[in-house]
BAFI-3210 file (N, C-alpha, C; in Angstrom, 3 decimals, decimal comma, padded with zeros to 6 digits):
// residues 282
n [1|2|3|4|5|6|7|8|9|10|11|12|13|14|15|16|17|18|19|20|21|22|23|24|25|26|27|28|29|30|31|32|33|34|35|36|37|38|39|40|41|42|43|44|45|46|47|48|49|50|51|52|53|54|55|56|57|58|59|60|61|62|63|64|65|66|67|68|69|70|71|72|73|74|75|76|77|78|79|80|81|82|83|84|85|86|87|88|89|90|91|92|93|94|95|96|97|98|99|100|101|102|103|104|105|106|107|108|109|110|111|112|113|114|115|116|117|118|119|120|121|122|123|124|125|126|127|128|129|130|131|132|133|134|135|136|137|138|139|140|141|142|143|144|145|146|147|148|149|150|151|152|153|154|155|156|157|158|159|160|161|162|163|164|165|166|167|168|169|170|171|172|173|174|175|176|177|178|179|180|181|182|183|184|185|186|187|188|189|190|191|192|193|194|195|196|197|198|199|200|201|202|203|204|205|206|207|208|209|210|211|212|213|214|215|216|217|218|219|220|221|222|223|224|225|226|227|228|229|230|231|232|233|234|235|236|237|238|239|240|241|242|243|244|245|246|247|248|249|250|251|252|253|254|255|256|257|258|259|260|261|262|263|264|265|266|267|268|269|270|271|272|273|274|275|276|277|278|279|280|281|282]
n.u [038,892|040,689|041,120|042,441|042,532|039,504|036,743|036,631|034,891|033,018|030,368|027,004|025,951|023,282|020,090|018,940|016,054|016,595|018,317|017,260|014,723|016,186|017,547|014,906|013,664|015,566|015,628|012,875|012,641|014,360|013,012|012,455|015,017|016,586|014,628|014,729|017,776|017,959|016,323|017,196|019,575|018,940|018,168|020,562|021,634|021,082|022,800|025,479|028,599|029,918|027,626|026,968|028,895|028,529|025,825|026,710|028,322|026,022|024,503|026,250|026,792|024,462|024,681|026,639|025,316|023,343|025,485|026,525|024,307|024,051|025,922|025,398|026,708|025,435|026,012|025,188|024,122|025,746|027,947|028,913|029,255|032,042|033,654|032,819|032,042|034,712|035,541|034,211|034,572|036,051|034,216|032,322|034,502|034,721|031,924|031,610|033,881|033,008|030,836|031,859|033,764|031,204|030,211|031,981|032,150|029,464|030,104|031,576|030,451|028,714|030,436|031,264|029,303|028,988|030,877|030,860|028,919|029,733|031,374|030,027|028,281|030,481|031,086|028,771|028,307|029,753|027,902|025,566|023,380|021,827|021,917|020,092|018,386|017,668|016,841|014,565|013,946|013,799|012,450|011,814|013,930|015,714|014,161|014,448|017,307|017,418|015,959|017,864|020,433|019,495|018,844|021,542|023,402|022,377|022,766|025,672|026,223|025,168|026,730|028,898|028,272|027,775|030,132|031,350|029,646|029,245|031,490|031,385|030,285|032,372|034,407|033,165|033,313|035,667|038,579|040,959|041,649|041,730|040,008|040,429|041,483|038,496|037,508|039,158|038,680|036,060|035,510|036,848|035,736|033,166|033,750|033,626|031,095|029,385|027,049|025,114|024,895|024,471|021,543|020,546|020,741|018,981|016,647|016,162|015,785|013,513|011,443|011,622|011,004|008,227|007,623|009,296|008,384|005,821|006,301|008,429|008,658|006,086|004,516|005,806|005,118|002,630|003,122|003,201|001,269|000,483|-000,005|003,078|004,642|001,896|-000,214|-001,113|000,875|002,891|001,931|001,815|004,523|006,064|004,683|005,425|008,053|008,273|007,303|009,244|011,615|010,853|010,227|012,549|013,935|012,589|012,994|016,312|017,668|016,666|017,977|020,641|020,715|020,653|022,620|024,709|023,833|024,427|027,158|028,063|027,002|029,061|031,603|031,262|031,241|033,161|035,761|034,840|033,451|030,661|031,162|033,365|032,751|030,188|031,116|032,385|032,385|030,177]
n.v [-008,749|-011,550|-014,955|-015,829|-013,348|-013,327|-013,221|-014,430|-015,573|-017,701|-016,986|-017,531|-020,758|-020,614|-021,991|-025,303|-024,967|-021,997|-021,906|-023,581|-021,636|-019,196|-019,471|-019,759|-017,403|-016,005|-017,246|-016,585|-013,630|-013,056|-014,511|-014,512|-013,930|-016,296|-018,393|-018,415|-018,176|-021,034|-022,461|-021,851|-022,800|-025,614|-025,849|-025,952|-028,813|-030,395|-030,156|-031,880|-032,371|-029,644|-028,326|-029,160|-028,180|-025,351|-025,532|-026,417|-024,318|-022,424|-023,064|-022,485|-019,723|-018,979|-019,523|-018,102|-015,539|-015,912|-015,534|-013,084|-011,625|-012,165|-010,698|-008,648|-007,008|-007,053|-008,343|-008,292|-010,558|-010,088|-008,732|-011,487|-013,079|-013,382|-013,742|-016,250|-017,824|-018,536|-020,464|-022,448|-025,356|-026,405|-026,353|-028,480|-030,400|-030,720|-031,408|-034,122|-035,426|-035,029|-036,870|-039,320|-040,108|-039,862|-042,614|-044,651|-044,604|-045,471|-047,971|-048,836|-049,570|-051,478|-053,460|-054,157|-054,722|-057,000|-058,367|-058,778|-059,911|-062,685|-063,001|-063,115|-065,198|-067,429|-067,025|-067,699|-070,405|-071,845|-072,251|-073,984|-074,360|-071,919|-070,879|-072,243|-071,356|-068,930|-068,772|-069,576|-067,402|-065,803|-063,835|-062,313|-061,161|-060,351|-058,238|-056,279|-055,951|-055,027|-052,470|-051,388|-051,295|-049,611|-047,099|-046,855|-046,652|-044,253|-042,596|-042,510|-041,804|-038,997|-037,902|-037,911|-036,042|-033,709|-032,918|-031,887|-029,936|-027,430|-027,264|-025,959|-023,606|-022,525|-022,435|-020,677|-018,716|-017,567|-016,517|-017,229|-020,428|-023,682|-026,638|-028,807|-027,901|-026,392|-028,667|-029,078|-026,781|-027,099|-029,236|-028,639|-026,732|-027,718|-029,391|-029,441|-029,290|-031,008|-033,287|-031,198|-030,149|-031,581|-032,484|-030,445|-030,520|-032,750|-032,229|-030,348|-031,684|-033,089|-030,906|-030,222|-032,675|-033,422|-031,942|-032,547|-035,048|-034,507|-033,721|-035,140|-037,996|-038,378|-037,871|-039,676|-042,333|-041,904|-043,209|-045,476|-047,156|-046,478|-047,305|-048,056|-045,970|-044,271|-041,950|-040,934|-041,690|-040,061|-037,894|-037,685|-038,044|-036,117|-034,197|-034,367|-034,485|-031,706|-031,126|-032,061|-030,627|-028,072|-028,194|-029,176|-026,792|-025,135|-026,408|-025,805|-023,423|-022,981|-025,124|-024,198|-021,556|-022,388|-023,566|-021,828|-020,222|-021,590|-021,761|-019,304|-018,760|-020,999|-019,355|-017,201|-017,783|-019,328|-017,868|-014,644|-013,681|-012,130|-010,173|-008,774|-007,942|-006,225|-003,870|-003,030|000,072|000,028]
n.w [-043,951|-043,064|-042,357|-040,383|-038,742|-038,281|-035,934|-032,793|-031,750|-033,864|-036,474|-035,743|-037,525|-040,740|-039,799|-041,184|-041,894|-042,636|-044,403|-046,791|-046,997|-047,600|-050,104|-051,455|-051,698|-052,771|-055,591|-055,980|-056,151|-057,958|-060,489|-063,083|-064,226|-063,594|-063,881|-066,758|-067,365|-067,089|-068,557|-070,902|-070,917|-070,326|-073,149|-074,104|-073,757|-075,712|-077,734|-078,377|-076,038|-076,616|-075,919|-073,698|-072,046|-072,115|-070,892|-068,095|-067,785|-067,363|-065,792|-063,423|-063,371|-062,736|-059,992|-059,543|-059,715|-057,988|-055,431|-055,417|-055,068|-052,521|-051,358|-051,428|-053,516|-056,537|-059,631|-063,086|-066,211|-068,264|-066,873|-065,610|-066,830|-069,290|-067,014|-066,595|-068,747|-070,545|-068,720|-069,341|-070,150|-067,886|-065,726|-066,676|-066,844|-063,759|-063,508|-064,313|-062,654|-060,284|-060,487|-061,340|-059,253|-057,037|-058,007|-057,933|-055,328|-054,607|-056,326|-054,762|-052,493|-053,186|-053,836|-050,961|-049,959|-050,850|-050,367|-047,218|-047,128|-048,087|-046,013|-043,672|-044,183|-044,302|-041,244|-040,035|-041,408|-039,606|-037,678|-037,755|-036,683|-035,712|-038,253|-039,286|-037,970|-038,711|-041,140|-040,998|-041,334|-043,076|-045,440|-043,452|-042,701|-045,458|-046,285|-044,223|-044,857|-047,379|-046,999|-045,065|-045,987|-048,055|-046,761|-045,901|-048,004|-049,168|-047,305|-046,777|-049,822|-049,950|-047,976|-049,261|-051,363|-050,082|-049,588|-051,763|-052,695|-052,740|-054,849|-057,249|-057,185|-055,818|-057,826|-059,618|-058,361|-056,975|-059,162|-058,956|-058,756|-059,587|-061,210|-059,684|-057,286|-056,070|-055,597|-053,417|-052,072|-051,610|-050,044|-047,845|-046,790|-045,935|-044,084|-041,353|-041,535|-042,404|-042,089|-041,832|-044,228|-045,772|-044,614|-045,462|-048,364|-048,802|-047,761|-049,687|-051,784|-051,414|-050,949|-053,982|-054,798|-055,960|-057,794|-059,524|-059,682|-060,862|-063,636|-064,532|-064,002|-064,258|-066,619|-068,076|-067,011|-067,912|-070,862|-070,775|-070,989|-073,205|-076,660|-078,729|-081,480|-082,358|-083,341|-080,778|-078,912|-079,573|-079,211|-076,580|-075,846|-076,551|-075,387|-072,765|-073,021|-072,812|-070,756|-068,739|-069,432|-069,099|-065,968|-065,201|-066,005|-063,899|-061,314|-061,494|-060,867|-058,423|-057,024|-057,729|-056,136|-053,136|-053,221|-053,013|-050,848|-049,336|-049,404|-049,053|-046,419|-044,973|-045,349|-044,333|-041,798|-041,019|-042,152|-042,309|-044,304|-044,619|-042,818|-043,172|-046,222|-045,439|-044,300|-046,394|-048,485|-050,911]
ca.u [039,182|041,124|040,395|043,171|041,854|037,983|036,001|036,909|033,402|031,950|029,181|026,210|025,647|022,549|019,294|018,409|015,243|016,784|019,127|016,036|014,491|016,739|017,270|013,889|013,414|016,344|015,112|011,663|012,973|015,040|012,628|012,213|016,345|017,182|014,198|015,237|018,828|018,133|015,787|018,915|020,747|018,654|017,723|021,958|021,854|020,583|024,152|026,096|029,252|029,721|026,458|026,910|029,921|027,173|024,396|027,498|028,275|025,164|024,312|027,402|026,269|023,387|025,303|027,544|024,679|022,941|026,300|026,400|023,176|024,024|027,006|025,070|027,847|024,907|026,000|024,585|024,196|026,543|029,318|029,382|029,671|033,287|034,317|032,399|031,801|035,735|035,775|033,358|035,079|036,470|032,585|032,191|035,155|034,149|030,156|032,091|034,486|032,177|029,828|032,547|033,823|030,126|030,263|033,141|031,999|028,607|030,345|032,356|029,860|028,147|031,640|031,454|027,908|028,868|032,121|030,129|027,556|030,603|032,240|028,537|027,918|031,183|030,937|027,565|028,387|030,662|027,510|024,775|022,057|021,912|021,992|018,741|017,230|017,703|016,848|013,208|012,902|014,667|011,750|012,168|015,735|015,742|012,943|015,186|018,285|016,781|015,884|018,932|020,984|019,120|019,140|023,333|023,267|021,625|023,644|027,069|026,307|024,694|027,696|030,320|028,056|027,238|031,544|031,652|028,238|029,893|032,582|030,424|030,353|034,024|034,772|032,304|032,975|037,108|038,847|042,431|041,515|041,346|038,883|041,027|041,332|037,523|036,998|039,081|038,187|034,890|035,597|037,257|034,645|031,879|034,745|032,939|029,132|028,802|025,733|023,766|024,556|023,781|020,754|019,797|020,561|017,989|015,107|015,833|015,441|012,441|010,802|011,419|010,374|006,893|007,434|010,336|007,399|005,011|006,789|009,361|007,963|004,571|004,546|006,473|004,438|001,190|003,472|003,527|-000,300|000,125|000,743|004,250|004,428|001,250|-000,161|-001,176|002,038|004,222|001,405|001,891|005,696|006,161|003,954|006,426|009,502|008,577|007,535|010,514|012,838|010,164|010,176|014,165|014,194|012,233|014,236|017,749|017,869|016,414|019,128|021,823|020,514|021,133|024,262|024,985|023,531|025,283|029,016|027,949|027,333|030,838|032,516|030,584|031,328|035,220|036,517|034,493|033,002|029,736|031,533|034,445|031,712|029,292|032,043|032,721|031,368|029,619]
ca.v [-009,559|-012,440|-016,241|-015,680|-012,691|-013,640|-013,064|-016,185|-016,069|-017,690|-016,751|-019,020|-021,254|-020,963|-023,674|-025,929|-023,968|-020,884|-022,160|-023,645|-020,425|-018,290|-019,541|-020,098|-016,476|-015,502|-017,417|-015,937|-012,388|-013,180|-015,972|-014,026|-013,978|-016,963|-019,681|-018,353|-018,736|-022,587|-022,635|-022,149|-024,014|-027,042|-025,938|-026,521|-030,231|-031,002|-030,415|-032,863|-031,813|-028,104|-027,878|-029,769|-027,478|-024,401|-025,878|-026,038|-023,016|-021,316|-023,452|-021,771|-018,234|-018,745|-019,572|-016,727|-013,993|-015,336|-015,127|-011,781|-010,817|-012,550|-010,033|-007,410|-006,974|-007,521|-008,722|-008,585|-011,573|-009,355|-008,618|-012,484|-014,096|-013,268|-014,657|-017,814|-018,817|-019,072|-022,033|-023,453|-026,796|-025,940|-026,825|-029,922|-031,106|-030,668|-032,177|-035,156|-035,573|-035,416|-038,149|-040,590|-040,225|-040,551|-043,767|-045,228|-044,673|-046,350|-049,442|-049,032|-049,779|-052,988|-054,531|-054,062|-055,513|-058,760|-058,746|-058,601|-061,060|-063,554|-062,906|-063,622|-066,785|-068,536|-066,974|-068,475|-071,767|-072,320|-072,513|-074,485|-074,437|-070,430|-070,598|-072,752|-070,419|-067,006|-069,492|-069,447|-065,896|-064,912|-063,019|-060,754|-060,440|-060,021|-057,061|-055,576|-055,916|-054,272|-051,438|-051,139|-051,128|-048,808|-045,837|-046,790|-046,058|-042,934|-041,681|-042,084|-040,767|-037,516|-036,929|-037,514|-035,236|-032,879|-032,384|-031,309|-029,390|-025,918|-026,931|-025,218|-022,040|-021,642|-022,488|-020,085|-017,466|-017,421|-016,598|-018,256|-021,789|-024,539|-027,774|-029,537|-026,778|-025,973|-029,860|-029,509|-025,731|-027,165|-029,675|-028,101|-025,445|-028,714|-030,081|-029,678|-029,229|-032,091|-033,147|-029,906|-029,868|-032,797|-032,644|-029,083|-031,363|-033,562|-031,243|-029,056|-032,871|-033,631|-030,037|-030,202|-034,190|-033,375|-031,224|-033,515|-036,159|-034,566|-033,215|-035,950|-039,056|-038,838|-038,297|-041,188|-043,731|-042,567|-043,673|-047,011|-047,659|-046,020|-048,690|-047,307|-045,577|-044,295|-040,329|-040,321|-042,271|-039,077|-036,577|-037,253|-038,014|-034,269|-033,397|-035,240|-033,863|-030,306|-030,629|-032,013|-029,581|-026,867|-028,823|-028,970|-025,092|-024,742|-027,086|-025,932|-022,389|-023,667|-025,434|-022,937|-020,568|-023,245|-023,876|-020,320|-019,543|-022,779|-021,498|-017,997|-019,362|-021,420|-018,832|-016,040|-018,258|-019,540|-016,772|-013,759|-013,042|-011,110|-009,141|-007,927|-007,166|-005,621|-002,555|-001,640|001,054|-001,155]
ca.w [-042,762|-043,400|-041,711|-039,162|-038,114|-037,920|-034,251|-031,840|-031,310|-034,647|-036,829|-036,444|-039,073|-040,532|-039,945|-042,142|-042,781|-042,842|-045,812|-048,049|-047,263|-048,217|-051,395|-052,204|-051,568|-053,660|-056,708|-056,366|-056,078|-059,531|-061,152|-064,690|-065,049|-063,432|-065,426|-068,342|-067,661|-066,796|-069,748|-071,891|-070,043|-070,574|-074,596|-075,012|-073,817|-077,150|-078,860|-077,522|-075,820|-076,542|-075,273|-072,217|-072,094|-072,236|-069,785|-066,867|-067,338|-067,383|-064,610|-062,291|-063,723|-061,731|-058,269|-058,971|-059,910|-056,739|-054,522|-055,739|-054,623|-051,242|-050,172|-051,986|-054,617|-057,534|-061,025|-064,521|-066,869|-068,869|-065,756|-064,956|-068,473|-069,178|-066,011|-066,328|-070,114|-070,767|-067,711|-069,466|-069,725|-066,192|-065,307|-067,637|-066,169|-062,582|-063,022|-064,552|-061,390|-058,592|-060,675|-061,311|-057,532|-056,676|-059,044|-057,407|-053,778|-054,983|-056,613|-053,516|-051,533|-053,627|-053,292|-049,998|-049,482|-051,381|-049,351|-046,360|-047,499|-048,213|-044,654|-042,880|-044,815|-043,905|-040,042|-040,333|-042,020|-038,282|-036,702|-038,026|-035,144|-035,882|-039,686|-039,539|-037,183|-039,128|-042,521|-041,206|-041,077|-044,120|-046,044|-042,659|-043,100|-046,693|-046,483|-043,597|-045,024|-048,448|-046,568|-043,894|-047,587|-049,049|-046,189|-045,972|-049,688|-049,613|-046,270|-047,824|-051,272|-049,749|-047,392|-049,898|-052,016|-049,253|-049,297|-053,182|-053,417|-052,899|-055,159|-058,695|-056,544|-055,686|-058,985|-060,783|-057,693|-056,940|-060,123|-059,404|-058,200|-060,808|-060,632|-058,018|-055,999|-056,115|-055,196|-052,216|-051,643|-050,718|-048,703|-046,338|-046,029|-045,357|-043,594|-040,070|-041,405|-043,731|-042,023|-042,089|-046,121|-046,034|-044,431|-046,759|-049,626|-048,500|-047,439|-050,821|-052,409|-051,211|-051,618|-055,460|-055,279|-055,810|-059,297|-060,924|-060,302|-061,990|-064,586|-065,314|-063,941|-064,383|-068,256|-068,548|-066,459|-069,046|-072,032|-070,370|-071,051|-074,532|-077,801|-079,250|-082,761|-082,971|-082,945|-079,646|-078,142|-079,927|-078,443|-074,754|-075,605|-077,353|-073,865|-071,541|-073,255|-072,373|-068,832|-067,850|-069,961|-068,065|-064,234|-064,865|-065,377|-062,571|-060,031|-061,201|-060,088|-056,943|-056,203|-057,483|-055,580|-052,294|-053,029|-053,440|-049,719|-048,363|-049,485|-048,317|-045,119|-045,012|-045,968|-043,475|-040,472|-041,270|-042,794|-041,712|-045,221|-044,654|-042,107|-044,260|-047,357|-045,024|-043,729|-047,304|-049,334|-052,060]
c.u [039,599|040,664|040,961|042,926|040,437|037,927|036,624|035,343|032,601|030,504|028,304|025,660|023,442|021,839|019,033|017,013|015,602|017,459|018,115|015,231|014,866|016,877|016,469|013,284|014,335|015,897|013,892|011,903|013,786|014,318|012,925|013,673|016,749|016,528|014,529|016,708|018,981|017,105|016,662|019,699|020,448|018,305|019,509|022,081|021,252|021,489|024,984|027,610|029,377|028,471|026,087|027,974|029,123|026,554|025,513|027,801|027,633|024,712|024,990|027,217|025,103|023,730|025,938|026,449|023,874|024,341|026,309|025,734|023,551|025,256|027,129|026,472|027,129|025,890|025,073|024,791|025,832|028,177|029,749|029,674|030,920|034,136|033,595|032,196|033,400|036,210|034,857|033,041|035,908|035,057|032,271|032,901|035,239|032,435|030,659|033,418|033,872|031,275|030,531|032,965|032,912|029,964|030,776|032,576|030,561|028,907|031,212|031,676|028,955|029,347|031,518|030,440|027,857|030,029|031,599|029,400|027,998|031,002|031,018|027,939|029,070|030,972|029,593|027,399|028,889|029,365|026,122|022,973|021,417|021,610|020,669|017,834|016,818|017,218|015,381|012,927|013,588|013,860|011,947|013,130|015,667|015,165|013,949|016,460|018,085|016,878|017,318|019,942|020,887|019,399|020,932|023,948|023,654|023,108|024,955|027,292|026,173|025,840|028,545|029,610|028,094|028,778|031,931|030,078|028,349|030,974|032,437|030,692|031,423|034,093|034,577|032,533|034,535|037,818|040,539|042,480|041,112|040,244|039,402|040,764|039,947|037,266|037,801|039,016|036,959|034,544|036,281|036,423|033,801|032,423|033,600|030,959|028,863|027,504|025,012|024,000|023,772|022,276|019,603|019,561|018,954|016,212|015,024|015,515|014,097|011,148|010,862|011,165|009,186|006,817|008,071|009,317|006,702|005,476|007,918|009,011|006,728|004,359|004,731|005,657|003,069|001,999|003,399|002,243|-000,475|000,946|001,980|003,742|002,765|000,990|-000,358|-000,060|002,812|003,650|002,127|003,873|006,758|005,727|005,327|007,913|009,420|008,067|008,468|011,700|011,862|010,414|012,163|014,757|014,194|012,936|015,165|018,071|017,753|018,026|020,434|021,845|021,034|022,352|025,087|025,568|024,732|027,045|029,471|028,379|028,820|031,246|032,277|031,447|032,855|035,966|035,954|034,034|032,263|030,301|032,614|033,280|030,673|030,174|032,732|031,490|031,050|029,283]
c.v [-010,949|-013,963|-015,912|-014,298|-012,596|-013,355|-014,422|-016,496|-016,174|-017,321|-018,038|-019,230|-020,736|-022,060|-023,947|-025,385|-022,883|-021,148|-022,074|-022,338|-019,236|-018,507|-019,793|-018,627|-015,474|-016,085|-016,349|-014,418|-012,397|-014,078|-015,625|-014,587|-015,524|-018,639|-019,388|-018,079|-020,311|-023,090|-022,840|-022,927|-025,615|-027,230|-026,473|-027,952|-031,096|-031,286|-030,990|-032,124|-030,337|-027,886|-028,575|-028,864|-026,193|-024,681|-025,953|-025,002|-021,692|-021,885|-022,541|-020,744|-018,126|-018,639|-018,686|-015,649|-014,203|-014,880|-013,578|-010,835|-010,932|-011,078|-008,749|-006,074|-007,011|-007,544|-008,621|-010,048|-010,762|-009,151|-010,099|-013,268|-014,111|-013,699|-016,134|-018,473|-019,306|-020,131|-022,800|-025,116|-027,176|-027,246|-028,080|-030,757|-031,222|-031,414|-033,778|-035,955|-036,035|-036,887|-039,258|-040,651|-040,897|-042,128|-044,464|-045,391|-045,576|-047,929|-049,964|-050,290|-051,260|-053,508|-054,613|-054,906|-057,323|-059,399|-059,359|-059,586|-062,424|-064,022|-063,269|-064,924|-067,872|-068,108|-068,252|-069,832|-072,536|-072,810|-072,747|-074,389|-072,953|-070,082|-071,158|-071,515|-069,013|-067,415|-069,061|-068,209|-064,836|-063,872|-062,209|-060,270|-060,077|-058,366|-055,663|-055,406|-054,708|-052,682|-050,969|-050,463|-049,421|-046,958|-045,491|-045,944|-044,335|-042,111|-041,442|-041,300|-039,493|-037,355|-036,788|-036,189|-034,233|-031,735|-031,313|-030,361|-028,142|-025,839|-026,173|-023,935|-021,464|-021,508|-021,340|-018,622|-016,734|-017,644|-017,093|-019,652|-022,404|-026,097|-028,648|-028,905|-026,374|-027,211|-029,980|-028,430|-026,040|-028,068|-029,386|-027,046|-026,261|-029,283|-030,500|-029,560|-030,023|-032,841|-032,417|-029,949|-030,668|-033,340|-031,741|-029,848|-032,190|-033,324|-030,640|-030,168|-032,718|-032,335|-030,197|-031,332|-033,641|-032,723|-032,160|-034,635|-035,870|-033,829|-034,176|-037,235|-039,378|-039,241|-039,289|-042,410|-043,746|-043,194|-045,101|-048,119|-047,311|-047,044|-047,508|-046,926|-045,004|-042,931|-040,019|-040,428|-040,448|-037,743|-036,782|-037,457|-036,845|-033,299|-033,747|-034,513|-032,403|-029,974|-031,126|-031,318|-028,372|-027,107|-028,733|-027,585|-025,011|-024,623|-026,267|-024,465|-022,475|-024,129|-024,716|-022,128|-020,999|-023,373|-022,151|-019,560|-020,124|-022,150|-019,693|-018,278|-019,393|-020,622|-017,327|-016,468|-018,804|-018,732|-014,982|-013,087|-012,003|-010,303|-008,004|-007,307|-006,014|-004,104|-002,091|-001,202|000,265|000,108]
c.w [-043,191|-042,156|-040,140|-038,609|-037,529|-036,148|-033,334|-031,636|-032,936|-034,841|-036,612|-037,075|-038,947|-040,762|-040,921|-043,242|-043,281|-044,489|-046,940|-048,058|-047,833|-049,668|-052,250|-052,522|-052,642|-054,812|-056,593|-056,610|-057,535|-060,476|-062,303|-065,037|-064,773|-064,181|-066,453|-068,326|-067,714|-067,749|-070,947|-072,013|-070,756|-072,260|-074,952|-074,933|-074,983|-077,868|-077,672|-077,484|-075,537|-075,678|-074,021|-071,546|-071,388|-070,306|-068,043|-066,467|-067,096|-065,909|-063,075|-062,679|-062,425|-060,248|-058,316|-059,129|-058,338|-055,232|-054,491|-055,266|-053,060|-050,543|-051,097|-052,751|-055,802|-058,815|-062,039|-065,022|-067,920|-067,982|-065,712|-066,088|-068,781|-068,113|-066,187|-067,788|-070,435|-070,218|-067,834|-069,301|-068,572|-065,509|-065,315|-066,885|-064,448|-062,403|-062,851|-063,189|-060,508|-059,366|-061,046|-059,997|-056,811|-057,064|-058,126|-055,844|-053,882|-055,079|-055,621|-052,209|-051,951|-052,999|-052,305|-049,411|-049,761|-050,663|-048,113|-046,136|-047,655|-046,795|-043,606|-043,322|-044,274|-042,148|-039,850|-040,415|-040,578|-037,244|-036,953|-037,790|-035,851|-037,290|-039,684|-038,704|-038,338|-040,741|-042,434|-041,263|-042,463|-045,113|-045,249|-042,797|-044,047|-046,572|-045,310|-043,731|-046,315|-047,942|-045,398|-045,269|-047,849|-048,034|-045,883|-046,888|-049,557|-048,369|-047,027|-049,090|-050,703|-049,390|-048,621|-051,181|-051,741|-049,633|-050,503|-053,756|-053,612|-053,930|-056,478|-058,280|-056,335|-056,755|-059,721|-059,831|-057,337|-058,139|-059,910|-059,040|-059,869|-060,398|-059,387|-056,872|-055,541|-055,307|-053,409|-051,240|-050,616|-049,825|-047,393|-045,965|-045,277|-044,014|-042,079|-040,191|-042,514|-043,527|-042,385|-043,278|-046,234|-045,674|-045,706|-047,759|-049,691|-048,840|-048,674|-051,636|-052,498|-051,399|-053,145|-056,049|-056,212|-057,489|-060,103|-060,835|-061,341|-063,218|-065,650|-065,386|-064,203|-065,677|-068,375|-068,063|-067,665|-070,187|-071,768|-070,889|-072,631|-075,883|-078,320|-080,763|-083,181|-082,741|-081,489|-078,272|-078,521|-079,687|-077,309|-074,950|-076,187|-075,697|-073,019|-071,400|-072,655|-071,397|-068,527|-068,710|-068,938|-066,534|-063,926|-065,036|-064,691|-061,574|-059,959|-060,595|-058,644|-055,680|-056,343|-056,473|-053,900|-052,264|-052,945|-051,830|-048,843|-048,318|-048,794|-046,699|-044,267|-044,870|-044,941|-042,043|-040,319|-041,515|-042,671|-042,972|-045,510|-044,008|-043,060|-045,364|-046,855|-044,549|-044,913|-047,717|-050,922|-053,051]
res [x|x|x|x|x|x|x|x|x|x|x|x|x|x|x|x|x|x|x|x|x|x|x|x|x|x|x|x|x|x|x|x|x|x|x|x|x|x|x|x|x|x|x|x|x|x|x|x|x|x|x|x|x|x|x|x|x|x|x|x|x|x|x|x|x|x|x|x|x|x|x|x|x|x|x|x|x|x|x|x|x|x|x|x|x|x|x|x|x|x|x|x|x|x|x|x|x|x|x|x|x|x|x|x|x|x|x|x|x|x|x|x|x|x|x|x|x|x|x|x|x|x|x|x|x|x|x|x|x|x|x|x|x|x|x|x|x|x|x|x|x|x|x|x|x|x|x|x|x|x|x|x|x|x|x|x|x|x|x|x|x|x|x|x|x|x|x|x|x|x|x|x|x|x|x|x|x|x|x|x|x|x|x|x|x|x|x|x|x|x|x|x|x|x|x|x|x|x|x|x|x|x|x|x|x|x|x|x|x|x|x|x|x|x|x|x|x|x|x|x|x|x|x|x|x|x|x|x|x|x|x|x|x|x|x|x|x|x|x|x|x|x|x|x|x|x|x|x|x|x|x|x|x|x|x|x|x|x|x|x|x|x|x|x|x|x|x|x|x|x|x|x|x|x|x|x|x|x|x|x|x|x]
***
């Protein structure tokens, strides 16, 4: 079933829970293959390059073995390797994209704040009376500006992230598209639900807060109390290193598996995906 043929009466998306659910349900139903693909994953970021090369593309193994599962098509580690280790630097060159973009829309957004902060000082300067007033209360402003900032921040990064978060999955899941095409494959799928990713993003954040603390942050805050160079500094920092190479197994399937559901979704409700997969003989 092609797009232009689809129902007039869309699929509906699914909720926000339903999403984190689902793919929390699909990891757990695969955990054995899929931590110890993101175990790998994270043992290659040791060799620099090549092995950042590696860890992308084992990474997008994982979103395609769970797509796979999703439109009950299953894969092997063995079936999906040959399609995905040769785009290895496909991958590389796609993580590196979206995080300079991200970059840019970031430093976008300082400029913008000091622009801003320029253009309110001379308005300001016009009117004396007003500038003394808002002078006395400037620890409130400050503290509310801080924070007004900081949730701006966060909103913009997510969406523009929200737009490119499926784009690993086309990539690793449609074999004639190249990294451009993947980058604007997936924004036009988010195109109209860049909130709800954006919200999933969020919620699947803040569920796996709680482990990357104690696994990545925590270690690190005891080293803070510990004198450097000595045996017990290079115990807990031997400890530290391998809960967060273990907590970043954990997480990253997690979120493959999310992104996996999320492009399913898209791709169910625009284009009539599950329907077409579901009326063949598998």
């Amino acid at each position: 079933m092609s797009a232009s043929q689809s129902s007039p009466n869309p699929i509906q998306p699914l909720s926000v829970g339903n999403v984190v659910s689902a793919g929390f349900r699909l990891y757990r139903s695969h955990l054995k293959l899929y931590f110890g693909l993101a175990l790998k994953a994270y043992l290659w970021l040791i060799v620099p390059i090549y092995g950042w090369a590696k860890y992308s593309a084992i990474s997008a193994m994982i979103s395609r073995l769970s797509f796979s599962e999703l439109i009950n098509q299953p894969e092997t580690v063995s079936m999906a390797y040959p399609k995905i280790n040769p785009r290895r630097w496909a991958f590389v060159n796609l993580d590196l994209r979206i995080v300079i973009y991200l970059l840019l829309v970031y430093w976008g957004l300082i400029i913008g704040r000091y622009i801003g902060a320029f253009v309110l000082g001379l308005i300001f300067a016009q009117f004396p009376q007003a500038t003394a007033a808002i002078s006395q209360a400037t620890d409130a402003i400050s503290i509310f500006t801080v924070w007004l900032l900081a949730v701006i921040l966060i909103f913009v990064l997510t969406w523009f992230f929200s737009h490119w978060m499926v784009a690993e999955v086309a990539l690793a899941v449609e074999d004639e598209i190249n990294v451009s095409q993947s980058m604007d494959r997936s924004w036009s799928l988010t195109k109209n639900s860049a909130v709800r990713v954006q919200i999933i993003a969020l919620v699947a954040f803040a569920v796996t807060w709680p482990l990357i603390f104690i696994t990545n942050y925590l270690p690190s805050l005891l080293l803070l109390g510990i004198e450097r160079n000595t045996p017990l500094y290079w115990t807990v920092y031997s400890i530290s290193l391998l809960a967060s190479l273990a907590g970043g197994a954990l997480v990253q399937p997690f979120w493959q598996s999310i992104k996996a559901v999320v492009y399913c979704d898209l791709r169910s409700r625009r284009e009539g995906l599950g329907l077409q997969l579901r009326d063949r003989t598998i």
